[in-house]
C-alpha distance (Angstrom), angle and dihedral (degrees) to the residues before:
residue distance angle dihedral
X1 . . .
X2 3.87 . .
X3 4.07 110.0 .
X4 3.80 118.5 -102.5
X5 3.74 120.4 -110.0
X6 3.78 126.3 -124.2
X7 4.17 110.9 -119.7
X8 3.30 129.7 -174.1
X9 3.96 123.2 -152.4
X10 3.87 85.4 -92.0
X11 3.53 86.7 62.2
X12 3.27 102.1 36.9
X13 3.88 92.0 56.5
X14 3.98 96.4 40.9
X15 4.14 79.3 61.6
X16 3.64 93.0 47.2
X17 3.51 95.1 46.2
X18 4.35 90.6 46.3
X19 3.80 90.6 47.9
X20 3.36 94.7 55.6
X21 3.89 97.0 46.9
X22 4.30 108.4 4.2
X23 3.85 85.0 -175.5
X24 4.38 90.6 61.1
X25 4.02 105.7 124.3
X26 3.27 122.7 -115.7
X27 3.86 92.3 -113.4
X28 3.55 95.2 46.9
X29 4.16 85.8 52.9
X30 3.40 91.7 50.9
X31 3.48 96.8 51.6
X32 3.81 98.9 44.9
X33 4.08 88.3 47.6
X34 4.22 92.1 38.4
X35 3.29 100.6 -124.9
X36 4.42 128.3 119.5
X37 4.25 110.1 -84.6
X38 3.86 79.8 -120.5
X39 3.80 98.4 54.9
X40 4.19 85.6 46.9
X41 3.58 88.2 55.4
X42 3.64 88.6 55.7
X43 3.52 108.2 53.0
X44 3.96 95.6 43.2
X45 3.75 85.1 56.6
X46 3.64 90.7 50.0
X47 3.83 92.6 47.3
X48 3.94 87.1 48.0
X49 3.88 91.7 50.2
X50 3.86 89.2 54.8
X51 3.24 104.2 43.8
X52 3.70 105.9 -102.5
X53 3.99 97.7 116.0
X54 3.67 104.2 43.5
X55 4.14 94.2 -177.1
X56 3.37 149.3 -79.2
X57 3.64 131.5 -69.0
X58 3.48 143.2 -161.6
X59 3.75 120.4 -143.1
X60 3.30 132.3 -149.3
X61 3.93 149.0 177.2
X62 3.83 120.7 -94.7
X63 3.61 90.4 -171.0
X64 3.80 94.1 55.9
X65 4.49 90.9 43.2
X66 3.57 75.9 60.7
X67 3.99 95.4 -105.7
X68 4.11 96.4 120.6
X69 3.76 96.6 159.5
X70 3.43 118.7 70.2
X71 3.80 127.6 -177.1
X72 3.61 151.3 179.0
X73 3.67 118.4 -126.6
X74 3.66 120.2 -162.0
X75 3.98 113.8 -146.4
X76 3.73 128.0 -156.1
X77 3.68 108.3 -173.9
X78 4.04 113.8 -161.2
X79 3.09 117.6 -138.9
X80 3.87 96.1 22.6
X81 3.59 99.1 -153.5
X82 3.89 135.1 139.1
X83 3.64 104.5 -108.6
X84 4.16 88.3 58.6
X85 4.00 100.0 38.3
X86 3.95 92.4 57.2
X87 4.27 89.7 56.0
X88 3.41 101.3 33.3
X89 3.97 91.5 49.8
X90 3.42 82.4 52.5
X91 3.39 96.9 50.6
X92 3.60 98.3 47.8
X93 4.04 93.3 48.1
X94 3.73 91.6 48.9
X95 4.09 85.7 60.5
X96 3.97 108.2 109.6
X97 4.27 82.1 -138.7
X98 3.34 94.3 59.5
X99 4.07 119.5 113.2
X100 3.85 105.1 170.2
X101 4.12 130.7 -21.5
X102 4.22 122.4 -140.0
X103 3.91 120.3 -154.0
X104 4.13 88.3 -150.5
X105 4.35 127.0 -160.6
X106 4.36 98.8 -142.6
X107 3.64 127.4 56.4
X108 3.53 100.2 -49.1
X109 3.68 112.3 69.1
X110 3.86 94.3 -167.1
X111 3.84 141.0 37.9
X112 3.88 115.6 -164.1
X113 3.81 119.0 -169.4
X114 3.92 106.4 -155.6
X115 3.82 145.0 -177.0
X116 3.91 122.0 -157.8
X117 3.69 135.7 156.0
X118 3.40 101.6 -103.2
X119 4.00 146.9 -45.0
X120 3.76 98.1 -51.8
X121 3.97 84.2 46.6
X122 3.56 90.4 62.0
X123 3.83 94.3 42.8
X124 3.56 93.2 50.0
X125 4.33 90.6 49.3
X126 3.86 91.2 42.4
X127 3.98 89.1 51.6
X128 3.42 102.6 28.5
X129 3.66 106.5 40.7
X130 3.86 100.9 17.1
X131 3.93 117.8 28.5
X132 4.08 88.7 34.6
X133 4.20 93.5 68.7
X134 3.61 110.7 90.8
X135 4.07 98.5 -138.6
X136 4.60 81.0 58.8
X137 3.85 102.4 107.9
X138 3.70 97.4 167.0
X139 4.15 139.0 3.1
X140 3.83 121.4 -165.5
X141 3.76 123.1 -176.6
X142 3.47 130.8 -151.8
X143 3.79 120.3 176.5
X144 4.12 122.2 -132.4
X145 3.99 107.4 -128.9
X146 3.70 88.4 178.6
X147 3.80 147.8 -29.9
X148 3.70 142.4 -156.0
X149 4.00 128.3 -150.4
X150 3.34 102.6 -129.1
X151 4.22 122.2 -148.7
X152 3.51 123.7 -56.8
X153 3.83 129.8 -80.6
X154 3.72 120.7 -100.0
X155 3.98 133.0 141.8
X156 3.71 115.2 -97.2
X157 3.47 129.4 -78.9
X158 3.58 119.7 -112.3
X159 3.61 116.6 -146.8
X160 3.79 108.8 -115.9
X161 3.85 96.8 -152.3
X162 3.81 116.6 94.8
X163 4.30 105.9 -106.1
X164 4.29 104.9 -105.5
X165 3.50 121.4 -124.7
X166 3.83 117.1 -103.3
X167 4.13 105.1 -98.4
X168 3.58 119.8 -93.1
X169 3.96 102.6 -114.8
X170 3.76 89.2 -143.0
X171 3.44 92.6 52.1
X172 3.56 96.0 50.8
X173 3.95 117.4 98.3
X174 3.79 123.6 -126.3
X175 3.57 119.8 -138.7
């Protein structure tokens, strides 16, 4: 597990501010966080050198690519050994269908997120590219009816106030 970084509140609100909009300027950052264009520079570098800001990506529409069904395939590989995860991972990522693969603890070793053009799409990919490898025990489908991005990714907040002491009962005043 990589090692967290330390961020200040600088930090913390440069990330807000690029998660929000990746495409902000570097001036306009540094104004809305109040610090010099060159010193904003700076620290996004630094949080892209450790790891922090992994890159930027453009988004786009399944539905409009012509891939309107999406699914989630869960994978149980058999045997689940080292030599077969590396090249079917691979594999599976190399697919042009393929939205986002899950190593998984349980019964399923995998969880595929896909995007195909219909039914006999996903037929043909579950068949073709899934049931067809040898080391595939077992597919399961689920179809996505919808999803929502939910709010963007930063570290917890700690809460700046000192935590009270529980109340002394017999100080406490009836009433």
């Amino acid at each position: 597990m990589a090692d967290s970084v330390v961020l200040d509140p600088v930090d913390l609100h440069l990330l807000r501010l690029l998660q929000n909009d990746a495409r902000t300027t570097y001036r306009d950052l540094a104004a809305q966080v109040g610090v010099a264009p060159s010193t904003c520079l700076d620290r996004v570098t630094r949080l892209r050198r450790a790891g922090v800001i992994l890159g930027h990506q453009l988004r786009l529409d399944p539905a409009k690519l012509g891939r309107g069904l999406e699914a989630l395939l869960s994978v149980q590989v058999r045997p689940h050994r080292r030599e077969l995860v590396g090249p079917f991972v691979d594999r599976i990522r190399a697919l042009p269908e393929s939205r986002t693969v899950f190593h998984l603890t349980g019964p399923d070793d995998y969880l595929v997120h896909v995007a195909v053009a219909d039914m006999a799409d996903l037929q043909r990919l579950v068949l073709d590219e899934f049931t067809s490898q040898r080391e595939v025990a077992r597919v399961e489908t689920r179809l996505i009816f919808q999803q929502w991005d939910c709010g963007p990714l930063l570290p917890p907040q700690r809460d700046p106030r000192p935590a009270r002491p529980p109340a002394d009962e017999s100080t406490a005043k009836s009433g």
